[in-house]
Every structure is written in C-alpha cells, then in structure tokens.
C-alpha positions as CSV (number, residue, x, y, z in Angstrom):
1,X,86.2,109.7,92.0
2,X,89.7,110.5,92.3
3,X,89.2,113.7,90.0
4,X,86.8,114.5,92.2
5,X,88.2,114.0,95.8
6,X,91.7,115.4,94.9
7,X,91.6,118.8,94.5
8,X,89.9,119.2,98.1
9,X,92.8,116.9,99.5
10,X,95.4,119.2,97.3
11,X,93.9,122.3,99.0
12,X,93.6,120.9,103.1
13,X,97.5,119.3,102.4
14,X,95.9,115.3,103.5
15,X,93.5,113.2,102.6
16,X,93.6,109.4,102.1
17,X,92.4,107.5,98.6
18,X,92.3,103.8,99.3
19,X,91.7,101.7,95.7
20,X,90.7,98.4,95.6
21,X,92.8,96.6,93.2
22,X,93.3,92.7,93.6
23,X,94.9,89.6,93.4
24,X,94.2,89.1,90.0
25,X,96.0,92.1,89.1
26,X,99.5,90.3,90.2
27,X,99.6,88.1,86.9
28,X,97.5,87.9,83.8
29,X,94.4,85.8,84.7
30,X,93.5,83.5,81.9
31,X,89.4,83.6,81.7
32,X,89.1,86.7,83.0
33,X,91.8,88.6,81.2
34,X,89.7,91.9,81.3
35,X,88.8,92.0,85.2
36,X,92.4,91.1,85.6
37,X,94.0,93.9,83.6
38,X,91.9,96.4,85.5
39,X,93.1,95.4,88.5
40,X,96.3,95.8,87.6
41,X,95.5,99.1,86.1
42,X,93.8,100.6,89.7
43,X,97.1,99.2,90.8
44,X,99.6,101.3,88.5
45,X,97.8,104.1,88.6
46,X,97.1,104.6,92.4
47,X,101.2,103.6,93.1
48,X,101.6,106.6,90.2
49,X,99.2,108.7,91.8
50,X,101.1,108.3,95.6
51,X,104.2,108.9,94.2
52,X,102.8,112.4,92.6
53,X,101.2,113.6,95.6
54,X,102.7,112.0,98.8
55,X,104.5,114.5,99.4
56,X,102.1,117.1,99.2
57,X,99.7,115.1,101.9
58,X,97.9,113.0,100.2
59,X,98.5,109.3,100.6
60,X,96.8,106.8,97.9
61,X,97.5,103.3,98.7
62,X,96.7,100.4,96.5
63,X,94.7,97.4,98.3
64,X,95.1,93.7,96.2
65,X,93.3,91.1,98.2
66,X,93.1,87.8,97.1
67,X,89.4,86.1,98.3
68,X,87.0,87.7,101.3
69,X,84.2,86.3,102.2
70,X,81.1,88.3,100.9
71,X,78.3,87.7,98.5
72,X,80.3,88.3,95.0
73,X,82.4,85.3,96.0
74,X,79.8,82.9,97.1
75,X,82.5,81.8,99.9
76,X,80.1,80.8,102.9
77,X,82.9,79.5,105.2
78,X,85.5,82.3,106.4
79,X,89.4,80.6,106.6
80,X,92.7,81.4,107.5
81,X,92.9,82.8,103.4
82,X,90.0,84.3,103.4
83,X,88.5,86.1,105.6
84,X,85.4,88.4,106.4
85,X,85.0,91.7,104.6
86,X,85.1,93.2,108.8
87,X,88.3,91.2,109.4
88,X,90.0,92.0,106.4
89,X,89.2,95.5,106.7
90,X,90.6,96.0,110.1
91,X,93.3,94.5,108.9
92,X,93.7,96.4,105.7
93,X,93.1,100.2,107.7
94,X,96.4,99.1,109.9
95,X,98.1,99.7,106.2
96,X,97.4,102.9,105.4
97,X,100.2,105.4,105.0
98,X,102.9,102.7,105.9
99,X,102.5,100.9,102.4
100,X,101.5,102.1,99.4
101,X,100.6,98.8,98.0
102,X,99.4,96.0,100.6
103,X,97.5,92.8,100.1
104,X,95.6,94.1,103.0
105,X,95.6,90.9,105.2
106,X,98.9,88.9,106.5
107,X,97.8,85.6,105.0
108,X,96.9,86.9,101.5
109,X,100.4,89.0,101.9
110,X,102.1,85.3,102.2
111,X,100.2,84.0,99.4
112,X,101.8,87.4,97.3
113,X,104.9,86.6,98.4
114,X,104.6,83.0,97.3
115,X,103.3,84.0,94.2
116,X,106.3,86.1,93.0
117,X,108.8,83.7,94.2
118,X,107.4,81.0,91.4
119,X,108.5,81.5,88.0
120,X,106.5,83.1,85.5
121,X,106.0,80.2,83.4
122,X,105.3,77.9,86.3
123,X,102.4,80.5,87.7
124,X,100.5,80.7,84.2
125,X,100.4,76.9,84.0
126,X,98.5,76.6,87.3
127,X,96.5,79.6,86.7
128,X,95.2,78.5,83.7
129,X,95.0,74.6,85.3
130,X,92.9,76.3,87.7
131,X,90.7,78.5,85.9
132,X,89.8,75.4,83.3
133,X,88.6,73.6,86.2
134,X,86.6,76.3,87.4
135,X,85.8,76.9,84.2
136,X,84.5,72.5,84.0
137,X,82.7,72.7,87.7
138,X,80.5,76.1,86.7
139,X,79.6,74.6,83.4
140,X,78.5,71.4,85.0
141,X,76.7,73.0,87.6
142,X,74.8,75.3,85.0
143,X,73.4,72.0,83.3
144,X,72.7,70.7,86.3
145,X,69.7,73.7,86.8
C-alpha cells in the first residue's frame, strides 16, 4: 500500500500513512513469535519511513495498541485497558503528526511505559508465564467442544 500511496503524497508535499503495528511488537512474544516479529517490523519500517520523508510532507506514524475491544479479540467487556475500536480511534487520530510512534490510547501508553521500565529477563518470564496459560485455558476449552 505504501508503494502505492507514496508517490501521490511525494507529488501534493502531505499525506498521512498510519500503520498498525502492536503491542506485541515491544518484546518477542513467545507462542506467537511470527505475528510478534511483524509487528515489530510495521513498526521499524514506518519509524524509517517518517524519518525519510517527514520532511518532505509526508508523516507516517506507527500505531502499537495493546487489546481493543472488537471481534478478533473476543473481549466483550470494554475497560479502562481496553477500549472500543471508536474510543481508541479518537484517541489514536489526536496522535497524528505529534508522534511518530504512539500506543494510540493513554492507558495502553502507561502499560508501554511499564513495560520498558521491567528488565528484559523479568518481562520474558511473565510473557511466556502468560502465554502457557493461555496456551492451558484454549486447549481445555477446545476439548471441552
């Protein structure tokens, strides 16, 4: 999409390209290894891409949410960490072209923040604590059906 968008920007001097990256692409995600190295991928290259071309008037801004409410999650109750795909994207619009990399919504920016404060060793241990439960729960609901 980008190759496709781009030029057009290039020619006008602005445009916006918003990316949906995710939480998952903060840290290796046991599990889920390949979704997680994708995110982190759209991250890299849309922070490489803004550098190349911010100053020629096109912003491209990296979005790394951790969980919204919609039908890929299964989340049926809305929170203060997670909130509808309407709140999170009214949110997440305020953003754009003041950050080039936002978690999009404030309580997913604490969680971020909380995140990178832990040390490396300490975050794997409770990612993959928390993915083998997952990991338990789906299996035992799968032989429950």
């Amino acid at each position: 999409m980008t190759r496709l968008v781009l030029p057009r920007m290039l020619e006008r001097s602005k445009g916006v390209i918003v990316n949906m990256s995710s939480f998952a692409g903060y840290n290796p995600i046991p599990f889920i290894t390949l979704y997680s190295a994708t995110k982190a991928f759209v991250d890299f290259f849309s922070r490489g891409l803004n550098a190349e071309y911010r100053k020629q008037g096109v912003i491209v801004q990296s979005v790394q949410p951790y969980l919204v409410k919609t039908k890929m999650t299964k989340i049926r109750k809305q929170s203060l960490f997670v909130p509808t795909p309407e709140t999170f994207v009214k949110y997440a619009l305020n953003t754009v072209g003041l950050e080039s990399q936002t978690s999009g919504y404030p309580s997913h920016s604490l969680m971020a923040w909380f995140s990178r404060t832990l040390p490396k060793w300490y975050r794997m241990k409770l990612l993959v604590d928390n993915c083998l439960k997952a990991r338990a729960r789906n299996l035992k609901k799968q032989k429950e059906n």
